[in-house]
C-alpha positions, 0 to 999 in steps of 0.5 A: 500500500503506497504511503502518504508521503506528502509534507504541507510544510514543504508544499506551502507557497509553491506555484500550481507548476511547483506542486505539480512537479513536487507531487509528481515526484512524490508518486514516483517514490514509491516505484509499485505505483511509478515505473522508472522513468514511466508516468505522466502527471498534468494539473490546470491552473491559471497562470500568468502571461508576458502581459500580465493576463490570466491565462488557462493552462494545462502543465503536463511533465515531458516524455525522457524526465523520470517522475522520481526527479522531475522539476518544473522544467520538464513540464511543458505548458499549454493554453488550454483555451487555444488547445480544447478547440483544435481537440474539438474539432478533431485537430488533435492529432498528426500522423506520428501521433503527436500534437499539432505543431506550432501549438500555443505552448507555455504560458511564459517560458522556460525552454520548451519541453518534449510533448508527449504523444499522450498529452492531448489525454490530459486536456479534456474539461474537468467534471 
């Protein structure tokens, strides 16, 4: 049974992207719930832009960053209100599986991250 690895002190005053990375590596801890290197973990938030706009975004880690040492760098960020209508109308999808490219990537920088083909699963509207 997976332990409850979670720490509030350590998680206070992180980002919506800091705790996302923290938990991440907390899942992959323990390795009966993570494969080395394996897993994707995604989280909606609402960030800031260059412009100081509220943007929709969906964090997805990367594929090639092991989850047990994953930092926020290995998450790409997407504009969620730019991406739920190419996925709408069925644009989702290129012939090697990935996402569309050039797709509205990263709220604000840093450098881009690799997306994984599975990233579009992490997309659809929350219930």
């Amino acid at each position: 049974m997976p332990q409850n690895l979670w720490n509030d002190e350590d998680a206070r005053g992180l980002s919506a992207l800091e705790i996302l990375a923290y938990r991440s590596r907390l899942l992959a801890a323990d390795r009966s719930v993570v494969n080395i290197f394996g897993g994707n973990t995604s989280a909606k938030a609402v960030e800031t832009d260059h412009l100081g706009r509220p943007v929709n975004v969906l964090w997805v880690k990367g594929s090639g960053a092991d989850m047990a040492t994953c930092a926020t760098k290995d998450f790409a960020g997407l504009k969620l209100d730019e991406v739920l209508p190419l996925i709408a109308r069925g644009d989702e999808r290129r012939r090697d599986g990935g996402l569309p490219d050039p797709l509205p990537v990263r709220a604000k920088p840093p450098a881009p991250v690799h997306r994984d083909p599975a990233t579009r699963l992490h997309a659809p509207p929350s219930r």
